[in-house]
C-alpha positions as CSV (number, residue, x, y, z in Angstrom):
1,X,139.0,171.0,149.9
2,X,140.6,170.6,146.8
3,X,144.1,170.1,147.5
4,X,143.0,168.0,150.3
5,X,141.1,165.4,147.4
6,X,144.6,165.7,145.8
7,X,146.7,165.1,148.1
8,X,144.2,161.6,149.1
9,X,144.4,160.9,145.4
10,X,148.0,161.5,144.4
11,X,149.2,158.8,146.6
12,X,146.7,155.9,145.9
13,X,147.6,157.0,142.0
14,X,151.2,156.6,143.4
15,X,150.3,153.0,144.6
16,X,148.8,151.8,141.4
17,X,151.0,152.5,139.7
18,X,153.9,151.1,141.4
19,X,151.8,147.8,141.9
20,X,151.2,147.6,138.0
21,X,155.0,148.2,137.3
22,X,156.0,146.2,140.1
23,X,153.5,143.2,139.2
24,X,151.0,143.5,141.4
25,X,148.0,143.7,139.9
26,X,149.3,141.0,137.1
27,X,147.5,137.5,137.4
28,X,149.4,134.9,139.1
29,X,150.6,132.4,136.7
30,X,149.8,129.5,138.4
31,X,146.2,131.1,139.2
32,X,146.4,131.3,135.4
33,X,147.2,127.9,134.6
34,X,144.2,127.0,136.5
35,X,141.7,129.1,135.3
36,X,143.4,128.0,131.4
37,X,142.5,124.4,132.5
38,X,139.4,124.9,133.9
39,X,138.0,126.4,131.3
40,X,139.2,124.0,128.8
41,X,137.4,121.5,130.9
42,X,134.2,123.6,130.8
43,X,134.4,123.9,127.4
44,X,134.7,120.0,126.8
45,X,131.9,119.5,129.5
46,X,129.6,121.5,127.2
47,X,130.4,120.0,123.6
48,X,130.0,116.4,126.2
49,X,126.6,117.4,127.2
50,X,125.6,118.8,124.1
51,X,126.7,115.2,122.2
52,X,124.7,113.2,125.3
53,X,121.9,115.4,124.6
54,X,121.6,114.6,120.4
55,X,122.5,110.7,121.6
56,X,118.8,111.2,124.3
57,X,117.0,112.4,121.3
58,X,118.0,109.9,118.8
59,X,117.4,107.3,120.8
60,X,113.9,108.9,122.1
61,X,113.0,108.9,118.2
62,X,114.3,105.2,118.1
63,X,112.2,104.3,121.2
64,X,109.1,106.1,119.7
65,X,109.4,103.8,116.5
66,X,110.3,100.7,118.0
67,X,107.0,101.3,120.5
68,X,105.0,101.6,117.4
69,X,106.7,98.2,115.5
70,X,105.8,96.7,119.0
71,X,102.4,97.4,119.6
72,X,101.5,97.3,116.0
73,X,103.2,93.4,116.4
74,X,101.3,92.3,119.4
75,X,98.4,93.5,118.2
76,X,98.7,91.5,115.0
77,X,99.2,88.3,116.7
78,X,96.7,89.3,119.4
79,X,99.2,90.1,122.3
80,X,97.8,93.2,122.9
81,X,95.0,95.4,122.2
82,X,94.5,99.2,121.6
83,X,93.0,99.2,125.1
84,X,96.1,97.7,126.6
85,X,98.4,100.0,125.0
86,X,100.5,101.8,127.9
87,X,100.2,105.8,127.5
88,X,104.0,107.1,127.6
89,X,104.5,110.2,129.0
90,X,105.8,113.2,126.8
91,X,109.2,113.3,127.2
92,X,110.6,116.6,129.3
93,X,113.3,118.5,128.2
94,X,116.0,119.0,130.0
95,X,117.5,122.4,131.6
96,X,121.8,122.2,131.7
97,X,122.0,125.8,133.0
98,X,119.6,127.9,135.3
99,X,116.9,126.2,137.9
100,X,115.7,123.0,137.5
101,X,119.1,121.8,136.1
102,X,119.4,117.8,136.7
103,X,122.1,116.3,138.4
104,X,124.6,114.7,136.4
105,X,123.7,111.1,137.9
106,X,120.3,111.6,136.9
107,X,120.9,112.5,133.7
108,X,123.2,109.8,133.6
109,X,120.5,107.5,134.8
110,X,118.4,108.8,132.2
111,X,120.4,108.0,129.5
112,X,120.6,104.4,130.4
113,X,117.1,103.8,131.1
114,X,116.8,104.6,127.4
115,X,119.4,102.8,126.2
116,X,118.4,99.6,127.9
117,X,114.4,99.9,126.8
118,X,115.7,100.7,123.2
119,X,117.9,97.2,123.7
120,X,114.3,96.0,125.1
121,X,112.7,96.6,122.8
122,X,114.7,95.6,120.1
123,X,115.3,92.3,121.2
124,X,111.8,91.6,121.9
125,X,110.7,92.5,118.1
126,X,113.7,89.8,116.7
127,X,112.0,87.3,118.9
128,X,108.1,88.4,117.9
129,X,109.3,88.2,113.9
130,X,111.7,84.6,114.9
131,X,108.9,82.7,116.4
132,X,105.6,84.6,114.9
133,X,104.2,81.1,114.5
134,X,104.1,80.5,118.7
135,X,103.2,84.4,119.1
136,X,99.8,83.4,117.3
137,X,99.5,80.5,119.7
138,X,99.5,81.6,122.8
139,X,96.1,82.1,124.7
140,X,95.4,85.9,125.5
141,X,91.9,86.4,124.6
142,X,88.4,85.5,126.8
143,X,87.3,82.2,125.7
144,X,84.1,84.1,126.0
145,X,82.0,87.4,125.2
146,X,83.2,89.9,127.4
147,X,79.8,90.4,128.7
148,X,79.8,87.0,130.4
149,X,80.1,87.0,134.3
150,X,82.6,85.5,136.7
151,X,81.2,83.3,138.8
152,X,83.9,81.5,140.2
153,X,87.7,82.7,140.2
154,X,91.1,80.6,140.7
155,X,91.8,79.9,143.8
156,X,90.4,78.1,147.5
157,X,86.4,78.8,146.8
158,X,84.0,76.6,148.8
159,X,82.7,73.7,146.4
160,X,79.6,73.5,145.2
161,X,78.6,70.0,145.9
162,X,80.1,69.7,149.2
163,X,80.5,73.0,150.5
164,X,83.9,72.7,151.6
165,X,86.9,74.7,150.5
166,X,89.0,73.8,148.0
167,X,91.5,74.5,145.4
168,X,89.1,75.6,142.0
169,X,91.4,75.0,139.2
170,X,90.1,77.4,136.9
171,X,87.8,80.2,136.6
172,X,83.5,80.2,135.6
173,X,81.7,82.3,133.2
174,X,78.3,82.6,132.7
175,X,76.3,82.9,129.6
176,X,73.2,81.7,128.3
177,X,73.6,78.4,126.8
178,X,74.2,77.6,123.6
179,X,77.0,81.0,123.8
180,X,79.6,80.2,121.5
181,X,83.2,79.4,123.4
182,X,86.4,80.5,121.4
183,X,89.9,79.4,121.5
184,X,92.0,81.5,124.0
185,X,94.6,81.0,121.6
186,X,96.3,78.9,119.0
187,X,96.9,75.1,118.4
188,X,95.8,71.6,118.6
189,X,92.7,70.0,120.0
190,X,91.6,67.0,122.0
191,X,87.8,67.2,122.0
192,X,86.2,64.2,124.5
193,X,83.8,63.5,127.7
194,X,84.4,63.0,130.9
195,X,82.3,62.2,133.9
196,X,83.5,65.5,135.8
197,X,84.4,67.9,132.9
198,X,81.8,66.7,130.6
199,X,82.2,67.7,126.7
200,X,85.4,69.2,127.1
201,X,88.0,70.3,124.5
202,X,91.9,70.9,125.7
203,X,93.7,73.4,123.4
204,X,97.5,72.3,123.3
205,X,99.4,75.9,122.5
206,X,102.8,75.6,123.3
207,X,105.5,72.7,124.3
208,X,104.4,74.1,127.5
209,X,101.2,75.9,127.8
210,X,97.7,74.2,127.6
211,X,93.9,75.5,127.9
212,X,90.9,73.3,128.9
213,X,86.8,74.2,128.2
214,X,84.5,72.4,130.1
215,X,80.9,71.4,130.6
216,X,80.6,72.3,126.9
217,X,76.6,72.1,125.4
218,X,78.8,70.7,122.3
219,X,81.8,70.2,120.6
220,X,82.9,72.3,117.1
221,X,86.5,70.5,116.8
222,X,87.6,67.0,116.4
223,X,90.8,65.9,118.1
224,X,94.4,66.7,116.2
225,X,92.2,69.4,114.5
226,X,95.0,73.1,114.5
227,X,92.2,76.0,115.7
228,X,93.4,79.7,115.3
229,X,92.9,82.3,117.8
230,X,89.3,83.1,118.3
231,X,87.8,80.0,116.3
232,X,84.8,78.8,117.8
233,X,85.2,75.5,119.3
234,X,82.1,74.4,120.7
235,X,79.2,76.2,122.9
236,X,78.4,76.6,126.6
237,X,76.4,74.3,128.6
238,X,76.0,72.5,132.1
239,X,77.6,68.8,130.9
240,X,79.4,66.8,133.5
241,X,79.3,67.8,137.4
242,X,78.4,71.6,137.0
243,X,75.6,72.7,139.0
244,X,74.0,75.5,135.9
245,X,75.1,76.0,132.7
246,X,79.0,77.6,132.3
247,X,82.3,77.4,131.2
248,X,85.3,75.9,133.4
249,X,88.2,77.3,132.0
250,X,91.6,76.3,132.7
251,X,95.0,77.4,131.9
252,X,98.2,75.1,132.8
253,X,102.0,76.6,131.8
254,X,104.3,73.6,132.1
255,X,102.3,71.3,133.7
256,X,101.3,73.4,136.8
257,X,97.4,75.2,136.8
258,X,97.8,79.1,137.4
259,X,95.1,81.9,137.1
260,X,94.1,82.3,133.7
261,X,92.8,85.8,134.0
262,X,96.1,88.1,134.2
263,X,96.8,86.4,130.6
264,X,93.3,87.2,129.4
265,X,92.1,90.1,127.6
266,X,88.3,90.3,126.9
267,X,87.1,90.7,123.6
268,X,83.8,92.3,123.1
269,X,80.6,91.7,120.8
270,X,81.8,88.3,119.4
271,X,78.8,86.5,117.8
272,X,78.7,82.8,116.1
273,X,75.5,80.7,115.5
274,X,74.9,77.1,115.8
């Protein structure tokens, strides 16, 4: 058995090592070119992926505390309330190697997401701190408590004189009278009376936005008079053509009437006396 194992493995020793002497088993030097480049490529793919990666982060960290200058701006000038603050989601990190790895385009999508919100973001701060003054000004809060009721919204409503549907220009809240009405936002004042609207006051905001309170009980402003945000301007009642005591409230951005409401945010357990 012996010199039968021997005689099988004396010629496959032969064989290599005629193949190594002979060149064989040696690595093809164009195979080795190839696998030189390809792992010079690997290489530069990692130190890539790990620069991309630090880039992500820093501008994850930027994003965080621009987020936080944002909201802590619209806040301030009434934009936006701790309410309205958007949740973000944790960020994920990300798997190069193993399961779960993204695609490159993803990642590459990623990447460029969170470059353009940081761009976002940081344009819409220069704008917030260049024109603070027609931040403050623009109407974003309820005109009234937000306890008072809707009774009417924007849009084709059947009228309450004639029954018929038409356009309703604004929307109704309901309160007891004698509720004090605020300014939806900042700017100049027309107070008057009109036949439909009764004591009315118009709030002009912008170069192009407008508000209008109607059917007021009476008036706290005189015309050409600046209010702030929130100021009580007068108190609700059922002057001019309203069938109960309420306010019409009417928004108009440059020149046209639009619903008021998705600009609104309701502010809650506002008090003022007469």
């Amino acid at each position: 058995m012996a010199i039968v194992l021997a005689a099988v493995a004396l010629p496959l020793s032969l064989l290599g090592f005629w193949l190594v002497l002979s060149g064989g088993l040696r690595e093809n030097p164009q195979r080795r070119v190839e696998r030189i480049r390809l792992e010079r490529e690997t290489r530069a793919l990692s130190q890539k992926t790990n620069s991309l990666l630090s880039e992500t982060e820093k501008l994850r960290k930027n994003l965080d505390s621009l987020e936080s200058v944002r909201i802590r701006v619209t806040m301030a000038s009434g934009l936006e309330t701790p309410e309205a603050a958007p949740e973000r989601e944790a960020p994920r990190p990300f798997h190069l190697f193993g399961s779960g790895a993204p695609e490159a385009a993803d990642f590459a999508r990623a990447l460029a997401k969170v470059r353009r919100t940081s761009h976002f973001l940081d344009s819409s701060l220069f704008v917030l701190k260049q024109h603070a003054d027609q931040a403050a000004n623009l109407p974003t809060i309820y005109p009234v408590d937000a306890s008072a009721l809707i009774t009417r919204t924007f849009g084709p409503t059947p009228d309450p004189f004639t029954g018929r549907k038409n356009l309703h220009p604004g929307v109704d809240f309901s309160l007891p009278p004698g509720s004090p009405i605020f300014a939806a936002g900042g700017g100049t004042a027309t107070a008057g009376n009109d036949p439909l609207y009764g004591n009315f006051v118009r709030i002009r905001h912008t170069n192009h936005t407008e508000t209008l309170y109607a059917h007021l009980q009476a008036v706290n402003v005189t015309t050409g008079r600046h209010v702030d945000r929130g100021d009580v301007i007068g108190w609700l009642g059922q002057s001019g053509a309203a069938t109960g005591p309420h306010l019409h409230f009417e928004m108009r951005v440059w020149g046209d009437r639009v619903d008021p409401l998705p600009y609104l945010t309701p502010v809650a357990s506002r008090h003022a006396s007469l």
